[in-house]
C-alpha positions as CSV (number, residue, x, y, z in Angstrom):
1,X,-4.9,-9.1,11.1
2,X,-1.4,-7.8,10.1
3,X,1.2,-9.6,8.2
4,X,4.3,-8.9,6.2
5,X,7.9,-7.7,7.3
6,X,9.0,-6.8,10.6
7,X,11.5,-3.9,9.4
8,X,14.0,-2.8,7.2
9,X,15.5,-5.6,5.0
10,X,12.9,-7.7,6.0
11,X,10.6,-10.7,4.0
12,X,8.5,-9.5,1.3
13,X,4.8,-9.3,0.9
14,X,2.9,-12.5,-0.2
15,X,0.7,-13.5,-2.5
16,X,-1.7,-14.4,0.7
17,X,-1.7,-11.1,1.8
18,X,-2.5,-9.7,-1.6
19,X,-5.1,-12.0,-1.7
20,X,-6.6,-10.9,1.8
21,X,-6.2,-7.2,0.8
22,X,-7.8,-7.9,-2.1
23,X,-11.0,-9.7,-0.4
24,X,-11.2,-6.9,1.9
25,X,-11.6,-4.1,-0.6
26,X,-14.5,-6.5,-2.3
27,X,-15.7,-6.8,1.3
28,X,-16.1,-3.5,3.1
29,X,-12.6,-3.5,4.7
30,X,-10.5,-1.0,5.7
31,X,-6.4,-1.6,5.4
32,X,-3.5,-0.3,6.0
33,X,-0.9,-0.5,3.6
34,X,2.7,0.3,2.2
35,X,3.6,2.3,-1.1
36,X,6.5,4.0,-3.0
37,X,6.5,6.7,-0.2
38,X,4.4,6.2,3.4
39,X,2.3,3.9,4.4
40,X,-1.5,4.5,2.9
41,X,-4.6,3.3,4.3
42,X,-7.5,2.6,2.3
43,X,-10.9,0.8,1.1
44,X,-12.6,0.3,-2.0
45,X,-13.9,3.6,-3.6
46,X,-17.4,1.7,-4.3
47,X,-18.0,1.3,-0.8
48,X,-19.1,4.2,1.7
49,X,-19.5,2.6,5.1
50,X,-15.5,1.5,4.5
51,X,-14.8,5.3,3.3
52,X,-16.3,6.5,6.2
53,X,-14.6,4.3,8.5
54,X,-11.3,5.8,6.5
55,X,-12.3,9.5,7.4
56,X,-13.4,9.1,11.0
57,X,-10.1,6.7,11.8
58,X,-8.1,9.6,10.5
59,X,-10.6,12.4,11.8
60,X,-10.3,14.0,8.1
61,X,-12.8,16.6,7.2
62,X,-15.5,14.6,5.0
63,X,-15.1,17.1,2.5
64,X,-11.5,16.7,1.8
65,X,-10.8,14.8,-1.5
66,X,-8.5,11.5,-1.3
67,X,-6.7,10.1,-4.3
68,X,-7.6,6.9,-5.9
69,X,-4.9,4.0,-6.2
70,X,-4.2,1.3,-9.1
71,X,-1.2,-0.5,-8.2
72,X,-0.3,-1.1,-12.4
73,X,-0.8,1.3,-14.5
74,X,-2.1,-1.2,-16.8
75,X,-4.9,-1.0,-14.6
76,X,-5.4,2.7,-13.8
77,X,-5.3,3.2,-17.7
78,X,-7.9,0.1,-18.5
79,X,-10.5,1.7,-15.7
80,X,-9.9,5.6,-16.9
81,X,-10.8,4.7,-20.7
82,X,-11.7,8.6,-21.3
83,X,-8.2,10.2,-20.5
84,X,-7.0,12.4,-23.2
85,X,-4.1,11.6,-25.8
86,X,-1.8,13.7,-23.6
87,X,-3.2,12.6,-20.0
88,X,-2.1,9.3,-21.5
89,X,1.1,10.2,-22.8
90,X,2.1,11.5,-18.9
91,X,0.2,9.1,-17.2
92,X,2.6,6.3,-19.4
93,X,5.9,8.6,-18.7
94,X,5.6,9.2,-15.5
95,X,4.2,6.4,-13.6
96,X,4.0,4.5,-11.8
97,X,5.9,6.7,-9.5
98,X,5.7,8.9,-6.6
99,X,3.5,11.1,-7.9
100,X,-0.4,12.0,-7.4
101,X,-1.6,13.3,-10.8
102,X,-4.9,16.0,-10.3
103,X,-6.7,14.4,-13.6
104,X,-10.2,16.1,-15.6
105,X,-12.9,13.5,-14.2
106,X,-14.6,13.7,-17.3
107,X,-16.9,10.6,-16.3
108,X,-17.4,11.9,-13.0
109,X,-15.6,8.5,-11.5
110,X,-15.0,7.6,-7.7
111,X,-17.4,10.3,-6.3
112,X,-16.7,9.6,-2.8
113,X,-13.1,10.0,-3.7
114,X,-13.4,13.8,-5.2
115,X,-14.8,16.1,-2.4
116,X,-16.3,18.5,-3.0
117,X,-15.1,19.4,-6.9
118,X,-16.2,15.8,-8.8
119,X,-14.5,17.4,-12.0
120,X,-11.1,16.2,-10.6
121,X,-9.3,13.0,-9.6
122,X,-6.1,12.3,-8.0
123,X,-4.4,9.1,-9.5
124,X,-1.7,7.4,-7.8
125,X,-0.1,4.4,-9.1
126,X,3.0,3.8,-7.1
127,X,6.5,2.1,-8.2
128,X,6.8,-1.4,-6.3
129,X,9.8,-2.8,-5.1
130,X,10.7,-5.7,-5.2
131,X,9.1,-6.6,-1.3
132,X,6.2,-5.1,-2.3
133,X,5.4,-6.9,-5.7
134,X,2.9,-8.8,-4.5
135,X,0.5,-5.5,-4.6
136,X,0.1,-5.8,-8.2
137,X,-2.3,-8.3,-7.7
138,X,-4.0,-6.3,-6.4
139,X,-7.0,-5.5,-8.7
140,X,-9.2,-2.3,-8.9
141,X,-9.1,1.2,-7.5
142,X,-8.2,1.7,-4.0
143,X,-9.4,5.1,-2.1
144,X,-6.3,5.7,-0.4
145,X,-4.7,8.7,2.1
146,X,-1.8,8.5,4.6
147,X,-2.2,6.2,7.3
148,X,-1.5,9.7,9.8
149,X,-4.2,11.6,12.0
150,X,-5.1,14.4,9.8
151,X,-2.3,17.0,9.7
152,X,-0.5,14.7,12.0
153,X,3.7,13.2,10.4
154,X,3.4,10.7,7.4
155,X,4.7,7.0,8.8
156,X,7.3,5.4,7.2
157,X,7.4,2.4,9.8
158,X,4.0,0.3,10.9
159,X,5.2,1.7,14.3
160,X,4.8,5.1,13.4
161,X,0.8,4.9,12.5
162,X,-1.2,5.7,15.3
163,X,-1.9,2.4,17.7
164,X,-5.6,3.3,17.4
165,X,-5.6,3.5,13.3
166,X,-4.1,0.3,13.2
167,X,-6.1,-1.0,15.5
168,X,-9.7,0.3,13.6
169,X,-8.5,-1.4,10.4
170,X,-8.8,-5.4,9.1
171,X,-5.8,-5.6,8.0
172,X,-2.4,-4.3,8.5
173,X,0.6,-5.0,6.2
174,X,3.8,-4.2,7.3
175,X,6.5,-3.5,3.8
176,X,9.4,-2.1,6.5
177,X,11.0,1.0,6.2
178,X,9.7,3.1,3.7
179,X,11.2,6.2,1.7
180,X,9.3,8.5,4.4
181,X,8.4,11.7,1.8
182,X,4.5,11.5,0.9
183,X,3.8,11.8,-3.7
184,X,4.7,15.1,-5.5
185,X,1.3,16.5,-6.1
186,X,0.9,17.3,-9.7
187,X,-2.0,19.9,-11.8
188,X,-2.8,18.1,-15.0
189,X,-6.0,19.1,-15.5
190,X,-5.0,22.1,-18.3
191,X,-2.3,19.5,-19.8
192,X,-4.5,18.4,-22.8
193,X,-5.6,21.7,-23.7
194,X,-2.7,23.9,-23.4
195,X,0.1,21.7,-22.1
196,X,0.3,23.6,-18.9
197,X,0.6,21.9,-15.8
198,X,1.9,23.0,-11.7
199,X,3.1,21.4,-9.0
200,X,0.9,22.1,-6.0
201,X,3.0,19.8,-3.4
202,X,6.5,19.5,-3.8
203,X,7.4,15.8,-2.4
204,X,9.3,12.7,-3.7
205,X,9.4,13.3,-7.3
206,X,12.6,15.8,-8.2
207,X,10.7,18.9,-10.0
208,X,13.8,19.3,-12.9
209,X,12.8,15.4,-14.0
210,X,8.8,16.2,-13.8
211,X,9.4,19.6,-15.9
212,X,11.6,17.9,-18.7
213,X,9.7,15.1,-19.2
214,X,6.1,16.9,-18.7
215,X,7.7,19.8,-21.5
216,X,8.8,16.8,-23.7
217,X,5.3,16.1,-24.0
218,X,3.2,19.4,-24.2
């Protein structure tokens, strides 16, 4: 199945096909999917025949860690109850955004998700536009990686993910043209203690922004 916009400019995502990604997550599906940067593809965390049809679409190494999506950070804040004042402090200043956040695990959440280190999760919760809205009824955590070959380029156009990725999944939705530069990767797992934190993937958020507002806070 694949819905959404053709391209560029095109229709927005519907409710529908909120609604269908939704069922899929609670159903073993795999989807493809757009965000704030590239286009994702993912499952539900909970569920490992639908993580491992995630890894072996995208031949990624079984022990390489994914991040785990909320599409509101409403959400991603309800479901990670034990963050610390200051996890909480930059996980409300900086997203939703283009950013992947390296978080302490302290309740050793979304195994599957963590490779081989379950003392750390990446959090994405990604800025919708207005085409992709519909996302944020999108309930729950969503294991997510880029919808690429492993190593292979980051798609910012449906046509860009490999035919046989799209073609292995339940659903694709197609959100046009996206931005094309995959989530600043960000260290926060030394920000509660000492207020120290590193970029270890320079990407789509500007680092000057990131520093002042992560220094305003530490």
């Amino acid at each position: 199945m694949s819905g959404g916009a053709d391209g560029a400019g095109s229709t927005a995502l519907s409710d529908e096909q909120a609604a269908r990604f939704q069922w899929l997550l609670e159903s073993d599906g795999v989807c493809v999917f757009p965000t704030d940067t590239v286009y994702g593809i993912g499952c539900s965390p909970d569920s490992q025949a639908a993580i491992e049809r995630v890894y072996e679409l995208k031949g990624r190494p079984a022990a390489k860690p994914s991040a785990v999506m909320f599409f509101t950070r409403a959400g991603a804040l309800a479901a990670l109850a034990e963050l610390a004042p200051r996890e909480r402090a930059a996980v409300r200043a900086r997203l939703p955004g283009a950013l992947t956040l390296l978080l302490p695990n302290r309740a050793r959440r979304f195994l599957a998700a963590c490779g081989p280190d379950p003392d750390t999760l990446g959090l994405r919760v990604p800025a919708l536009t207005p085409a992709l809205a519909a996302l944020a009824r999108v309930h729950g955590p969503v294991l997510q990686s880029s919808a690429n070959l492993s190593g292979g380029p980051e798609a910012r156009r449906v046509e860009e993910i490999p035919a046989a990725l799209r073609r292995g999944t339940q659903l694709v939705l197609d959100g046009g043209e996206l931005p094309g530069v995959a989530s600043t990767v960000v260290d926060l797992r030394e920000f509660q203690r000492s207020g120290s934190w590193r970029v270890l993937r320079e990407g789509a958020v500007d680092g000057g922004e990131l520093a002042r507002l992560l220094g305003l806070l530490a």
